[in-house]
BALUMVEX-998710 format. One record per residue: residue in three letters; residue number from 1; x, y, z of N, C-alpha, C in turn. Coordinates in steps of 0.05 Angstrom, whole numbers, plus 32768, in hexadecimal, padded with zeros to 4 digits. Atoms other than C-alpha are relative to their C-alpha. Example, Ala and Ser with C-alpha at 12.3 -4.5 7.8 and 13.67 -1.06 7.14 Angstrom:
2
r/k/n.x/n.y/n.z/ca.x/ca.y/ca.z/c.x/c.y/c.z
ALA/1/8012/7FE8/8000/80F6/7FA6/809C/8012/8018/8000
SER/2/7FF0/7FE8/7FFF/8111/7FEB/808F/7FF1/8016/800E
***
This chain:
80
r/k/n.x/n.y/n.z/ca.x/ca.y/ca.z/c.x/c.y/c.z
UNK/1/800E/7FFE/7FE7/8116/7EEC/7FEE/800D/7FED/8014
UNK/2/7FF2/8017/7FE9/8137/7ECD/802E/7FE8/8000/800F
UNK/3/8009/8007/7FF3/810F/7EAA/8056/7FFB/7FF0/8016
UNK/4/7FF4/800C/7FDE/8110/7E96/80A4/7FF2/7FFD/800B
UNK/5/8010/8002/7FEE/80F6/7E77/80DB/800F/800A/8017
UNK/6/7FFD/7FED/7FE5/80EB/7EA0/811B/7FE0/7FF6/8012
UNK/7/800D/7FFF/7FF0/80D1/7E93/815A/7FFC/801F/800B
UNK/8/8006/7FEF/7FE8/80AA/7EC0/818C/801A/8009/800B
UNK/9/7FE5/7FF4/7FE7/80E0/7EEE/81AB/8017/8000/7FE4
UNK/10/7FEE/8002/800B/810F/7EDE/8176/8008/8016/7FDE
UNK/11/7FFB/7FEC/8017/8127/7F1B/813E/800C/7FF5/7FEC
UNK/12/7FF9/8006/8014/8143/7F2B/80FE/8003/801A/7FFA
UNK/13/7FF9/7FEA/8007/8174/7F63/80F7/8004/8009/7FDA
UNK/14/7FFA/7FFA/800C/8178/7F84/80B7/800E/801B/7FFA
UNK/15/7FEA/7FED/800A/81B1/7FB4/8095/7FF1/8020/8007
UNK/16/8009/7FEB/8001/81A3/7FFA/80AE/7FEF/8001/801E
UNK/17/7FFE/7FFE/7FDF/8191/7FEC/80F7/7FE3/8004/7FFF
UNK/18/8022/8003/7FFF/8145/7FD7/80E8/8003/7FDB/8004
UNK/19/8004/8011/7FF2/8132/7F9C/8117/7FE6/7FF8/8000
UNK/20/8015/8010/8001/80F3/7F6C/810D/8002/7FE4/800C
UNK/21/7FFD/8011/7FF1/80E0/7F49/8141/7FDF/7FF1/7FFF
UNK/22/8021/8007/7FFD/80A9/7F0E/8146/7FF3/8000/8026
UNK/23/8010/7FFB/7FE2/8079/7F24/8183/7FEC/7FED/8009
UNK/24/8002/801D/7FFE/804C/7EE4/8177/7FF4/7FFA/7FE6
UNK/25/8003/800D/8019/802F/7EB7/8148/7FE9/7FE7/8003
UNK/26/8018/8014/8002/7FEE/7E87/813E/7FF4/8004/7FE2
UNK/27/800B/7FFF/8018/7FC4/7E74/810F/7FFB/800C/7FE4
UNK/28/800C/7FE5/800F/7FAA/7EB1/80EE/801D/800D/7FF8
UNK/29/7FEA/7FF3/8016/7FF7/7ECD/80E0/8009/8003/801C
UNK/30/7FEA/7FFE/7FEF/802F/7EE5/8106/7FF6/802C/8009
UNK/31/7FFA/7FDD/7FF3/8037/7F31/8131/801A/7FFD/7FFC
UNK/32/7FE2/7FF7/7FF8/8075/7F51/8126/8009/801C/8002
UNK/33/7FF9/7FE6/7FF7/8095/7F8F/813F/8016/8009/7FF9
UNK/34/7FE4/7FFC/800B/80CB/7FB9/8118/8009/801F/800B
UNK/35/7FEB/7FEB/7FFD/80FE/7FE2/8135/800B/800B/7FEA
UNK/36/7FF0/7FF3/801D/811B/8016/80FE/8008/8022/800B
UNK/37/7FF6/7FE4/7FFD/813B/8058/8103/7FE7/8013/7FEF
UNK/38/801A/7FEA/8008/8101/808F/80F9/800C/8014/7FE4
UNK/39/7FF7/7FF5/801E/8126/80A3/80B3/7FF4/7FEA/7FEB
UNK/40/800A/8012/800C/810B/8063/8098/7FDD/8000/8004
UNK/41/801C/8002/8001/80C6/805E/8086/7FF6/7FE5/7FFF
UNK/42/800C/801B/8003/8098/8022/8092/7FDD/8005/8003
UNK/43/801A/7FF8/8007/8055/801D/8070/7FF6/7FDA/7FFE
UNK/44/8007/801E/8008/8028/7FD8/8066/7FF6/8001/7FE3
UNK/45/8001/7FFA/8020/8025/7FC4/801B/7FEF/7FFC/8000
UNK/46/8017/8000/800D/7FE6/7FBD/8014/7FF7/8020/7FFB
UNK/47/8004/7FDF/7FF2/7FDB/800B/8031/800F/8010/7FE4
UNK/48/7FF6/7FF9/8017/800E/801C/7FF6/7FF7/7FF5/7FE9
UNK/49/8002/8016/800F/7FF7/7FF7/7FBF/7FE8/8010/7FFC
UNK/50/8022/7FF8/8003/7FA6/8015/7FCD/800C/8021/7FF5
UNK/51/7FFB/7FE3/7FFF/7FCE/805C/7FCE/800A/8002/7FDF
UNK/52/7FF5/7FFC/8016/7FF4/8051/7F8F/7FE5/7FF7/7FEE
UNK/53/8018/8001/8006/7FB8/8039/7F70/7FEA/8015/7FF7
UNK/54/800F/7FEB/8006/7F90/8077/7F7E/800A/8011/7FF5
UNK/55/7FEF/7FEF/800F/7FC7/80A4/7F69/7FF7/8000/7FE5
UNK/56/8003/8006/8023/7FC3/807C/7F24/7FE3/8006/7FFE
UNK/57/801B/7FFB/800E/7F81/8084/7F1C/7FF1/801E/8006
UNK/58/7FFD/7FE7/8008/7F80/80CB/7F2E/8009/800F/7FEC
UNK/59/7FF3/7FEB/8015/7FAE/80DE/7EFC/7FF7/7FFB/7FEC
UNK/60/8007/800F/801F/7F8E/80B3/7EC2/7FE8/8017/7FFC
UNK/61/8010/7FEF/7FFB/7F55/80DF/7EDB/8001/801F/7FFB
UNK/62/7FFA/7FD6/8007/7F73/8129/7ED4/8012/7FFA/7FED
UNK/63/7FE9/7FF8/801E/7F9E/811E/7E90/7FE5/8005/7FF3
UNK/64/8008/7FFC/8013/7F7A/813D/7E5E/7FE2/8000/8009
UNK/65/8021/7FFC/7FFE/7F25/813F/7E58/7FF8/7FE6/7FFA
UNK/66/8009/801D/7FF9/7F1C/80F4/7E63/7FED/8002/800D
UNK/67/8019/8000/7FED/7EF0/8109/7E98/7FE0/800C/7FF7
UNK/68/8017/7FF7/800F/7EBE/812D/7E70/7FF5/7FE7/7FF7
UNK/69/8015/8023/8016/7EAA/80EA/7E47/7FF9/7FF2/8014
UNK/70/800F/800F/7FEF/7E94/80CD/7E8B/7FF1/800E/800E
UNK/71/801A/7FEB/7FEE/7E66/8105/7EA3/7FE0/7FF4/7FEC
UNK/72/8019/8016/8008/7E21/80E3/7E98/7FEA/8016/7FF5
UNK/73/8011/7FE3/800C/7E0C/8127/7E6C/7FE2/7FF7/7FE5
UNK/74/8019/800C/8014/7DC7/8120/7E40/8007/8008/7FE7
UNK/75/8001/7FF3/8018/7DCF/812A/7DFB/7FEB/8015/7FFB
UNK/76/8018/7FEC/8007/7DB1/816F/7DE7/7FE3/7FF2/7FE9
UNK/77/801B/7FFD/800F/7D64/8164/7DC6/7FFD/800D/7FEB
UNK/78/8000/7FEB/8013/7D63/8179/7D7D/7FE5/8017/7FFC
UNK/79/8018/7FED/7FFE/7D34/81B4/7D75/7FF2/7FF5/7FE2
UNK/80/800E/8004/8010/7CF6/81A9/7D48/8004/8015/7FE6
***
């Protein structure tokens, strides 16, 4: 991990002609604004992370009849 100090106004080109720039900065965290060629995708990890998450637990969900054993069914009443 490289790590730098940047003022307000001041960038940070990276390989592939995607540009992060700091817009400002206080207390609470920094704004920053990234220039990138619209072939590159930019997501916030947390936003990925909640997505991959649900995926996995979708699929754990549709393999096989796992889902049956958590349907909250009554056991049939034996007849007299």
């Amino acid at each position: 991990m490289l790590i730098l100090n940047r003022r307000q106004g001041e960038a940070i080109i990276i390989d592939g002609g995607i540009r992060i720039v700091v817009l400002s900065s206080d207390r609470r965290g920094a704004r920053i604004g990234i220039e990138a060629p619209t072939s590159i995708n930019i997501q916030r990890e947390e936003l990925v992370s909640r997505v991959a998450e649900e995926n996995r637990r979708a699929n754990a969900r549709s393999t096989g009849t796992e889902w049956l054993e958590q349907l909250p069914l009554r056991k049939p009443v034996p007849e007299p």
